[in-house]
LUMMAR-868250 format. One record per atom (N, C-alpha, C, O): residue number from 1; x, y, z; atom name. Coordinates in steps of 0.001 Angstrom, whole numbers, plus 500000, padded with zeros to 6 digits. Layout:
BEGIN
REC  resi       u       v       w  name
REC   NUM       X       Y       Z    CA
...
***
This chain:
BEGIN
REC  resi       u       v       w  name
REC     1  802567  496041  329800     N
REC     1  802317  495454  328511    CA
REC     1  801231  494397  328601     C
REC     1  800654  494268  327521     O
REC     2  800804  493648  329507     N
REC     2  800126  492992  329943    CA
REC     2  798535  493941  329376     C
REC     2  798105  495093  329443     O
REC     3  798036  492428  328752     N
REC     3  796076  493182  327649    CA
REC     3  796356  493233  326583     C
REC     3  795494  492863  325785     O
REC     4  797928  493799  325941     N
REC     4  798377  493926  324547    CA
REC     4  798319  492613  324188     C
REC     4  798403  491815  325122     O
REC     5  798152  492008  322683     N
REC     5  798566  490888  321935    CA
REC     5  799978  490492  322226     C
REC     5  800157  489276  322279     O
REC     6  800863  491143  322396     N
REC     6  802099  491161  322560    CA
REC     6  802061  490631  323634     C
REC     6  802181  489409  323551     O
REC     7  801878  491241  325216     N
REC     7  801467  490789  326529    CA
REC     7  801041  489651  326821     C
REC     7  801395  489072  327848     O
REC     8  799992  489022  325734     N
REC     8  799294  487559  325723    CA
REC     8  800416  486681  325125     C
REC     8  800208  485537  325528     O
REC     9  801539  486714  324322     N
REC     9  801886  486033  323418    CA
REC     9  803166  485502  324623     C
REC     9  803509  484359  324923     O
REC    10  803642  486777  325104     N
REC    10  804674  486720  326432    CA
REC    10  804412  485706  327291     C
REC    10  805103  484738  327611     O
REC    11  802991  486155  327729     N
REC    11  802522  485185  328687    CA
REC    11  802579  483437  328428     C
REC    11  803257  482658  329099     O
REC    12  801601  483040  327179     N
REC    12  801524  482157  326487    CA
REC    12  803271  480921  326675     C
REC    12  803400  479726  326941     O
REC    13  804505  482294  326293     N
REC    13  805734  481401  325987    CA
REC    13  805745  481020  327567     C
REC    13  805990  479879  327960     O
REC    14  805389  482343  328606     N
REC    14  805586  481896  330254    CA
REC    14  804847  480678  330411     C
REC    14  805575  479742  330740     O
REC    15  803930  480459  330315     N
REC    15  803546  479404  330436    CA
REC    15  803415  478256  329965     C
REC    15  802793  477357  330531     O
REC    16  804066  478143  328720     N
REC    16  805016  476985  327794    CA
REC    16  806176  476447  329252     C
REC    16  806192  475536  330080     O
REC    17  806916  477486  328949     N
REC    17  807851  477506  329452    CA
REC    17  807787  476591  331136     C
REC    17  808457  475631  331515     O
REC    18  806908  477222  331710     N
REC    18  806857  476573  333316    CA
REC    18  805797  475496  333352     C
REC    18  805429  475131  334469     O
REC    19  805129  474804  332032     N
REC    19  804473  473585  331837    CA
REC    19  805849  472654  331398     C
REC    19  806159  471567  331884     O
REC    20  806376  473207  330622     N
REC    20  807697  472318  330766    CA
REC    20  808409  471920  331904     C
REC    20  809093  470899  331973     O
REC    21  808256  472654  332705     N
REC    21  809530  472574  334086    CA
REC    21  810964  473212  333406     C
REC    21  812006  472616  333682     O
REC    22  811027  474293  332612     N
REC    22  812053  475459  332483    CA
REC    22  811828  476203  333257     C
REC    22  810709  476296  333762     O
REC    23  812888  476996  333593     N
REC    23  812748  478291  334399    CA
REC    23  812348  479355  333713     C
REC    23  812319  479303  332484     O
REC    24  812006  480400  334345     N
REC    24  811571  481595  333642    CA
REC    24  812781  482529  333330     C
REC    24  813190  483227  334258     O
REC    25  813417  482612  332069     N
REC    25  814611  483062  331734    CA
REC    25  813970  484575  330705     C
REC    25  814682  485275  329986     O
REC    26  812858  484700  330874     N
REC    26  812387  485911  329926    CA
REC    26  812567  487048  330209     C
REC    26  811901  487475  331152     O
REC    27  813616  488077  329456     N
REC    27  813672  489326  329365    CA
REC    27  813353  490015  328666     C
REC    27  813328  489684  327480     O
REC    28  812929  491396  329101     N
REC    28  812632  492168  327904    CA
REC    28  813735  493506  327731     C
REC    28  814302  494098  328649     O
REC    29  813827  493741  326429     N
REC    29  814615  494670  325566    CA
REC    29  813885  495291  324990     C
REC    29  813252  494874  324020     O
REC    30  813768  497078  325735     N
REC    30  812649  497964  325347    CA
REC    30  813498  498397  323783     C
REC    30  812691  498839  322965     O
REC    31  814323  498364  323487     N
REC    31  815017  498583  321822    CA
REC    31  814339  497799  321192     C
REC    31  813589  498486  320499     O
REC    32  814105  496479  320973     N
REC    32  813950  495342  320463    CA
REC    32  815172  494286  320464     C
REC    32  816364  494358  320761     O
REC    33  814123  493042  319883     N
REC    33  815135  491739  319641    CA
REC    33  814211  491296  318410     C
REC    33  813849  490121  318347     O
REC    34  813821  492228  317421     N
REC    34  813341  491930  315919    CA
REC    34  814034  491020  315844     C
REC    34  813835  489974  316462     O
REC    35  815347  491300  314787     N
REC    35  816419  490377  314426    CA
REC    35  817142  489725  315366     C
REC    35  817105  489827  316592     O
REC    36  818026  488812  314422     N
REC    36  819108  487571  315518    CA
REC    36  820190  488542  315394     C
REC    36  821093  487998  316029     O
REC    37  820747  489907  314860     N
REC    37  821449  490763  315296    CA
REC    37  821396  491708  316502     C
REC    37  822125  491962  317460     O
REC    38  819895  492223  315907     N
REC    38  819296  493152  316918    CA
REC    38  819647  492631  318241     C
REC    38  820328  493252  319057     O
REC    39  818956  490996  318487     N
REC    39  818735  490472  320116    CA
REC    39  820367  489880  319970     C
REC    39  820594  489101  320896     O
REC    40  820960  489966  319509     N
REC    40  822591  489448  320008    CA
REC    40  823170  490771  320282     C
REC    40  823978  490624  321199     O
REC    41  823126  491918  319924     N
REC    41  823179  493172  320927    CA
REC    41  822532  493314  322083     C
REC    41  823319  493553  322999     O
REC    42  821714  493277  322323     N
REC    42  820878  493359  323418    CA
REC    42  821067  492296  324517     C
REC    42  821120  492819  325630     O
REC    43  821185  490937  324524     N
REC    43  821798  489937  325164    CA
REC    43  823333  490247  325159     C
REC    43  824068  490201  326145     O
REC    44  823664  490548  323973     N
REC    44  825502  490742  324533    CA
REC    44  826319  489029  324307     C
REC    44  827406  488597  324691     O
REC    45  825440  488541  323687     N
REC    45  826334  487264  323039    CA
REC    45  826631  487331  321357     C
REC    45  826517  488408  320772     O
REC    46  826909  486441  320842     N
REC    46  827516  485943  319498    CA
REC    46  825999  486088  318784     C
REC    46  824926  485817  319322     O
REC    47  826195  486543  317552     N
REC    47  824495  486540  316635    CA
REC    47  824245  484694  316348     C
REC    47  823069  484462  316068     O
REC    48  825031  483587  316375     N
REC    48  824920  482638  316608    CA
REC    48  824355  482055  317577     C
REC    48  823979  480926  317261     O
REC    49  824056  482437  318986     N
REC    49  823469  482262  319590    CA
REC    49  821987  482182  320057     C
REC    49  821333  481679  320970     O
REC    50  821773  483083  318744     N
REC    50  820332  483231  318933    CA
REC    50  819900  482047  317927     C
REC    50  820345  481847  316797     O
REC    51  818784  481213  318721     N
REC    51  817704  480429  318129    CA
REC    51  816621  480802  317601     C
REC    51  815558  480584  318181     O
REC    52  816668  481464  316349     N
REC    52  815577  482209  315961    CA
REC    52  814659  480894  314952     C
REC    52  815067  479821  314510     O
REC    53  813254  481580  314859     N
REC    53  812157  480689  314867    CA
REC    53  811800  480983  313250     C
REC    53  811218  482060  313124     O
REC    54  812005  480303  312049     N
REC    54  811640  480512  310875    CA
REC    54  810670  480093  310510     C
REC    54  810737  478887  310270     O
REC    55  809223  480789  310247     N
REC    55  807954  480162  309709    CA
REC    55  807871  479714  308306     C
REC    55  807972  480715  307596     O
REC    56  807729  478632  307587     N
REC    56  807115  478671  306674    CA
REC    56  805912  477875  306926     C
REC    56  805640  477347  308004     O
REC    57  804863  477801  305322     N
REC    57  803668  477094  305171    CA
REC    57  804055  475925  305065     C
REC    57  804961  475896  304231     O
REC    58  803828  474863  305505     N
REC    58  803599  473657  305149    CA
REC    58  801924  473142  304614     C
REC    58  801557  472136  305221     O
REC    59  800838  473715  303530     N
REC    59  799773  473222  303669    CA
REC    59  799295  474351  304494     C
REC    59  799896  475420  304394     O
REC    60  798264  474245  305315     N
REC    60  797627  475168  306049    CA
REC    60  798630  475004  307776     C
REC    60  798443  475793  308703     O
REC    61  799429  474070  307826     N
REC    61  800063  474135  308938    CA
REC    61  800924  474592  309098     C
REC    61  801538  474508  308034     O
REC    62  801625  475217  309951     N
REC    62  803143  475808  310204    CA
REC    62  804452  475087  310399     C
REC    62  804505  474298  311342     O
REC    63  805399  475230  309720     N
REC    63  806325  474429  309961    CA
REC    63  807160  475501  310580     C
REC    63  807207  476499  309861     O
REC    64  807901  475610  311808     N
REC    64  808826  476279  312234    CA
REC    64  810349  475699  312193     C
REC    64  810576  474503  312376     O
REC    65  811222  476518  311974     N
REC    65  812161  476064  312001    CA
REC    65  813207  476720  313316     C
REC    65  813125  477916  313597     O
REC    66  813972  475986  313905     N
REC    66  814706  477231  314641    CA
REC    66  815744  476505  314367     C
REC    66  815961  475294  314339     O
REC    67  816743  478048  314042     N
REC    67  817661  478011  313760    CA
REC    67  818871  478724  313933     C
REC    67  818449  479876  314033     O
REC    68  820413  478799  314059     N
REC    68  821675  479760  314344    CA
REC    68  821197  480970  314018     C
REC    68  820609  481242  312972     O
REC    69  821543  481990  315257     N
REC    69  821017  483155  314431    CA
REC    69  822201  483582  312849     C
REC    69  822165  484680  312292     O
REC    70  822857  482766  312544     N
REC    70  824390  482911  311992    CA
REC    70  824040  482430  310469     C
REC    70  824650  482579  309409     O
REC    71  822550  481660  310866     N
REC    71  822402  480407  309029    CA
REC    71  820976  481492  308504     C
REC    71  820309  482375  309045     O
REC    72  821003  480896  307306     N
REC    72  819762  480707  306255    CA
REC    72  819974  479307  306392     C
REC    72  820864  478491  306630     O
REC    73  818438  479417  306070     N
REC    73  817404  478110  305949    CA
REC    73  817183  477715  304560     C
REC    73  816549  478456  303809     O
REC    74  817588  476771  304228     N
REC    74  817671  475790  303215    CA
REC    74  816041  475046  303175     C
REC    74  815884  473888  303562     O
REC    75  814886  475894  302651     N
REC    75  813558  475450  302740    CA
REC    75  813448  474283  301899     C
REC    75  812525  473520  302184     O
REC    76  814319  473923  300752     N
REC    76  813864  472654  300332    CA
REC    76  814902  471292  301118     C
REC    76  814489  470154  300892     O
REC    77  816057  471407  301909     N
REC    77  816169  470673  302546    CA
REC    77  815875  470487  303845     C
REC    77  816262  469632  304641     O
REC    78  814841  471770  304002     N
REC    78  814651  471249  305680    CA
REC    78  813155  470800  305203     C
REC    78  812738  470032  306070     O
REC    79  812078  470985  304070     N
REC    79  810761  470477  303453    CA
REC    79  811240  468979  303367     C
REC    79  810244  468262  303273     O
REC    80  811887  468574  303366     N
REC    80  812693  467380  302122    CA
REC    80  812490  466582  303322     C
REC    80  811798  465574  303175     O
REC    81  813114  466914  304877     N
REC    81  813558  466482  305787    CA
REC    81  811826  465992  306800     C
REC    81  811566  464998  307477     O
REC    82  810987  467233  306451     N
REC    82  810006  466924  307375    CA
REC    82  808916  465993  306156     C
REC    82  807785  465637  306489     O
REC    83  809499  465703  304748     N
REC    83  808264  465422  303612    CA
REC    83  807141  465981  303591     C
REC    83  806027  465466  303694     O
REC    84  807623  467754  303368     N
REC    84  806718  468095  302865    CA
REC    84  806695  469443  302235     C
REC    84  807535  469985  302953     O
REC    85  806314  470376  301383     N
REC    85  806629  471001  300201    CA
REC    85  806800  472039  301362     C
REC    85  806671  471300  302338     O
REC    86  807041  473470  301923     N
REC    86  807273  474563  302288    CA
REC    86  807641  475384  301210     C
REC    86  808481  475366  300310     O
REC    87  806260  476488  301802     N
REC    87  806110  477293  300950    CA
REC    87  806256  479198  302065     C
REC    87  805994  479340  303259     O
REC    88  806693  480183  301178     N
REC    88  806570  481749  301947    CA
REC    88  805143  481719  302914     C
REC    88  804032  481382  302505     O
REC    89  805439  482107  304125     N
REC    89  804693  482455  305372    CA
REC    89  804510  483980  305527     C
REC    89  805501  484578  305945     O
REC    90  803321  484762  305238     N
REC    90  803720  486224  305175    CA
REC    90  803275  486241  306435     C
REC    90  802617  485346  306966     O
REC    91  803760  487651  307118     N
REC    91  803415  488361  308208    CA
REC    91  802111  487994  308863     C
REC    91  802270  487568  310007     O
REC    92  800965  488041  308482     N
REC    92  799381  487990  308645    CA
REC    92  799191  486862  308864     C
REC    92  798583  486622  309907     O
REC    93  799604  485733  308024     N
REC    93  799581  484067  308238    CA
REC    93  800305  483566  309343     C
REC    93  799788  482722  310075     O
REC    94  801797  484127  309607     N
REC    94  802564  483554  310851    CA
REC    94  801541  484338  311830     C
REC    94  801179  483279  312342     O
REC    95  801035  484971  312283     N
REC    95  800255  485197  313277    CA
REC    95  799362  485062  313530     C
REC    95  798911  485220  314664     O
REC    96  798520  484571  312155     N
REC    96  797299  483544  312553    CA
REC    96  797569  482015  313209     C
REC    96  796986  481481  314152     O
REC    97  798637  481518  312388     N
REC    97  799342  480351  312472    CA
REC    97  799835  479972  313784     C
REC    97  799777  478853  314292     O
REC    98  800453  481300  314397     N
REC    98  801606  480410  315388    CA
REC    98  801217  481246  316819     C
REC    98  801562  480909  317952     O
REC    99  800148  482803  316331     N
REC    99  799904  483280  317587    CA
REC    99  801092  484295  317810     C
REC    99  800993  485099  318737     O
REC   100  802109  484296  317078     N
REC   100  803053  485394  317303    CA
REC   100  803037  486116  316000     C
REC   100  802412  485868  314970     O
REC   101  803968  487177  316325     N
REC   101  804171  488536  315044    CA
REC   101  805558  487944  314878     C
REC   101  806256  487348  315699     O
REC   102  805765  488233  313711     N
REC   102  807163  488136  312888    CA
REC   102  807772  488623  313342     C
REC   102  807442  489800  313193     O
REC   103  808972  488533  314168     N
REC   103  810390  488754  315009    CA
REC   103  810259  488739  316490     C
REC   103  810984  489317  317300     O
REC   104  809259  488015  316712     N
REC   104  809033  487407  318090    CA
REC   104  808629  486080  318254     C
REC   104  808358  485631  319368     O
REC   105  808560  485320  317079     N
REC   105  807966  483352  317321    CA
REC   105  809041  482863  317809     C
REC   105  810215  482875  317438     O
REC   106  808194  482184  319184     N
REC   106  809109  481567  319943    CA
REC   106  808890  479941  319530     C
REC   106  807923  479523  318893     O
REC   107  810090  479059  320074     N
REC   107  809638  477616  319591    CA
REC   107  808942  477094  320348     C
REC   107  808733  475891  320193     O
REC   108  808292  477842  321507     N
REC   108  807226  477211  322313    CA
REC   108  805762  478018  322600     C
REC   108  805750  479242  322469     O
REC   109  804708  477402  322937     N
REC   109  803790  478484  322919    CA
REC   109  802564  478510  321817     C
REC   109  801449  479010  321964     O
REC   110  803178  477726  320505     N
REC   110  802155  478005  319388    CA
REC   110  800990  477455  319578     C
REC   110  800738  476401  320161     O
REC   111  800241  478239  319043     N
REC   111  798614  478101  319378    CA
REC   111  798298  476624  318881     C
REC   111  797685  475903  319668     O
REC   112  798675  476097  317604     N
REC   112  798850  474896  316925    CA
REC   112  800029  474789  317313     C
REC   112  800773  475768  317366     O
REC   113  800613  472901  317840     N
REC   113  801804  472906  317380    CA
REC   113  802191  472626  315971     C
REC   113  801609  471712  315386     O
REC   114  803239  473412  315281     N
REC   114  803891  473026  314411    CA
REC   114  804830  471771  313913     C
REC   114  805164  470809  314604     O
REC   115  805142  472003  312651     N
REC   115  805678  470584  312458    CA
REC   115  807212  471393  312819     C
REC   115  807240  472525  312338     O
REC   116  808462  471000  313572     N
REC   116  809638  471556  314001    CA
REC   116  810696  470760  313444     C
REC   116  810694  469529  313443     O
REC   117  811833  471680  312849     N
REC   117  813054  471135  313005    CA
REC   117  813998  472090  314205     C
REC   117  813662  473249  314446     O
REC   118  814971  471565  314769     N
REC   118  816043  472106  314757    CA
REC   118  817407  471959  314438     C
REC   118  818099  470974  314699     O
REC   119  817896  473386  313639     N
REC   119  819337  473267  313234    CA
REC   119  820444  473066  314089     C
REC   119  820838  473700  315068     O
REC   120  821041  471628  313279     N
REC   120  822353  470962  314512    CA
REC   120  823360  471968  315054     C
REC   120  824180  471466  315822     O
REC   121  823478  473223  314839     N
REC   121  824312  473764  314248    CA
REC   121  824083  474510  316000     C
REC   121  825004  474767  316774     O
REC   122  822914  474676  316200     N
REC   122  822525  475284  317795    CA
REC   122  823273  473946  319109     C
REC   122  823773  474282  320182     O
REC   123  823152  472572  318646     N
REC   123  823611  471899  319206    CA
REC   123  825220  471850  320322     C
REC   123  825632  471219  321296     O
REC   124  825841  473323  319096     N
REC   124  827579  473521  319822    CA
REC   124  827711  474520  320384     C
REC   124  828841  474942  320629     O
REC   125  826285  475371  320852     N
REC   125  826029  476819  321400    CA
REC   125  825667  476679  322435     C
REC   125  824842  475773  322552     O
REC   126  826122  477598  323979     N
REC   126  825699  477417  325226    CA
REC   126  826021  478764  325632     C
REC   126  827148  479181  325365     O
REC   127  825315  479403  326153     N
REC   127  823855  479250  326101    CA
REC   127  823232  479469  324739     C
REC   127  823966  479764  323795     O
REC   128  821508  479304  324524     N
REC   128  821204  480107  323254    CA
REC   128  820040  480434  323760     C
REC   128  819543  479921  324763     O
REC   129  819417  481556  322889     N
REC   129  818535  482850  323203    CA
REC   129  817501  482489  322376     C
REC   129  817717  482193  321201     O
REC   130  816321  482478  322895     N
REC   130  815126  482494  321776    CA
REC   130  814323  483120  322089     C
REC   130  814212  483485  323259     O
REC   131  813253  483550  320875     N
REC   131  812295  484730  320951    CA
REC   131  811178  484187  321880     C
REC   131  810947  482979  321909     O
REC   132  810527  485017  322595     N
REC   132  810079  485096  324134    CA
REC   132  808517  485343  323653     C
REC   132  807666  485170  324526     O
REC   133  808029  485769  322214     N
REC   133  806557  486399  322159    CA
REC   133  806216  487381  321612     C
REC   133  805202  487700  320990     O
REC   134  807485  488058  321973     N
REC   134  807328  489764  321093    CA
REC   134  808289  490011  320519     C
REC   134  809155  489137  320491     O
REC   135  808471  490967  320004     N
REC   135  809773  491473  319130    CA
REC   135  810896  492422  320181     C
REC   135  811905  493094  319970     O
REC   136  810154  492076  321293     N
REC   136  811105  492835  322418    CA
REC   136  811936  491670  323716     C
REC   136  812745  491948  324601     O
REC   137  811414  490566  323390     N
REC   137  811209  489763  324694    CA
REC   137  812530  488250  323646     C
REC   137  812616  487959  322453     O
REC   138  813227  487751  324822     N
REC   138  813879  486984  324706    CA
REC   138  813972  485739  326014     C
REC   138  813689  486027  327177     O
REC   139  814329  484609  325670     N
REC   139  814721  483724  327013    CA
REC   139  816077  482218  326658     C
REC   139  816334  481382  325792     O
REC   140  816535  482651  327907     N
REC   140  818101  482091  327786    CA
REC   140  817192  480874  327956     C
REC   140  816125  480812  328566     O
REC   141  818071  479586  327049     N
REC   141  817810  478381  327175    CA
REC   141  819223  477537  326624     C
REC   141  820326  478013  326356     O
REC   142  818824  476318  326570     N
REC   142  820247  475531  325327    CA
REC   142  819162  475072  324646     C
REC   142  817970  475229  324912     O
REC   143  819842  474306  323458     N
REC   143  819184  473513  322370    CA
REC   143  818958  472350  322896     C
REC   143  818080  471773  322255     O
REC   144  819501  471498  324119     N
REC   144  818801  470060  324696    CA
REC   144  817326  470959  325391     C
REC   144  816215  470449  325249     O
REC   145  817434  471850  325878     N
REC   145  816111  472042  326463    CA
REC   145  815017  472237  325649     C
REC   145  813860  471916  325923     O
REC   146  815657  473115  323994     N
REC   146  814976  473714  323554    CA
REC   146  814533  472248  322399     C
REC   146  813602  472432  321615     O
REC   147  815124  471139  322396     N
REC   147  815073  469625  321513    CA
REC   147  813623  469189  322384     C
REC   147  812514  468976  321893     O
REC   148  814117  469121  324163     N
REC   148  813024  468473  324903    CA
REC   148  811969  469278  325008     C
REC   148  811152  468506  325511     O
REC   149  811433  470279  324882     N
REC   149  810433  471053  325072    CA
REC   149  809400  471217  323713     C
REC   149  808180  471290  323865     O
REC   150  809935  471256  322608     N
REC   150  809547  471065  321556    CA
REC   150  809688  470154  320713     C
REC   150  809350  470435  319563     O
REC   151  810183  468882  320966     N
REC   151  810282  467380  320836    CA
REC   151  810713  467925  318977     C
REC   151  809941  467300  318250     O
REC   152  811365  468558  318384     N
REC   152  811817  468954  317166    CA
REC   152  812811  468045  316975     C
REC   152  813423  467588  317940     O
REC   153  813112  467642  315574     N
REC   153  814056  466945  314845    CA
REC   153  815267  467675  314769     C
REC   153  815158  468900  314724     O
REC   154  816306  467215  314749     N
REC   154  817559  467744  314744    CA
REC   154  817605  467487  313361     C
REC   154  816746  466734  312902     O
REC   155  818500  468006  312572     N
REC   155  819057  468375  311204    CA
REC   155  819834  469638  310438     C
REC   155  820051  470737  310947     O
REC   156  820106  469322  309433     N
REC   156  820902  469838  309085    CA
REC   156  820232  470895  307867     C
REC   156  819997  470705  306674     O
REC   157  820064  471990  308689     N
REC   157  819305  472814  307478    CA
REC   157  819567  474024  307062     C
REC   157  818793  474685  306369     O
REC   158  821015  474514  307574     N
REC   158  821867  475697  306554    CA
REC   158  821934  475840  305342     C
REC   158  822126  474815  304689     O
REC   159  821833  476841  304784     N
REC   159  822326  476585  303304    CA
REC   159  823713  476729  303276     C
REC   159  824329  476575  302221     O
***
């Protein structure tokens, strides 16, 4: 896979990842890990477990959110939270934006960093799973690693 966009985006989280001082926890799932269902089959944990990465617009910048794979995102209280309006992120924009395709943004890696929350709600989950780059690729982490690596706000942003 390595030359593909996909391959670069992998790489990109690898090397997020080991500029942090994380380990390299990245697997790939030739089915996919599109969804926080999909990759909670494929990992073999709780669909809660997965820390999935929600784009919206903030302005021309990205606001990511990661969140239970278990919640919806409450865009005007997690906008409310960072002060600032969030608006729909289509397909074409999150991948100009963040460098990934829609069902692979990981919370590390973005070409820009984004403005980040994360939902408290990942805080009572051990381990949790987040998207790796592609829509195939995943990596075991917790939410303190995934707080320190992406210096994101904790909050409360379920609906």
């Amino acid at each position: 896979m390595s030359g593909t966009a996909a391959g670069g985006s992998v790489e990109r989280v690898r090397t997020a990842l080991a500029a942090a001082g994380h380990p390299d926890t990245i697997v790939a799932f030739p089915d996919g890990t599109r969804t926080a269902a999909d990759a909670a089959a494929a990992v073999g944990c709780d669909v809660a477990q997965i820390a999935k990465s929600i784009v919206f617009r903030a302005g021309e910048r990205a606001a990511v959110i990661v969140t239970s794979g278990a919640n919806r995102v409450d865009s005007a209280r997690a906008g409310a939270i960072l002060g600032v309006k969030l608006g729909r992120a289509d397909p074409d924009w999150v991948r100009l934006a963040t460098g990934f395709a829609v069902g692979g943004v990981a919370p590390v890696g973005h070409l820009v960093p984004p403005l980040m929350l994360l939902d408290e709600d990942l805080l009572l989950l051990h381990p949790v799973w987040a998207a790796a780059g592609s829509p195939r690729h995943v990596f075991r982490t917790t939410a303190a690693e995934l707080l320190r690596m992406t210096g994101a706000r904790v909050a409360a942003v379920r609906m």
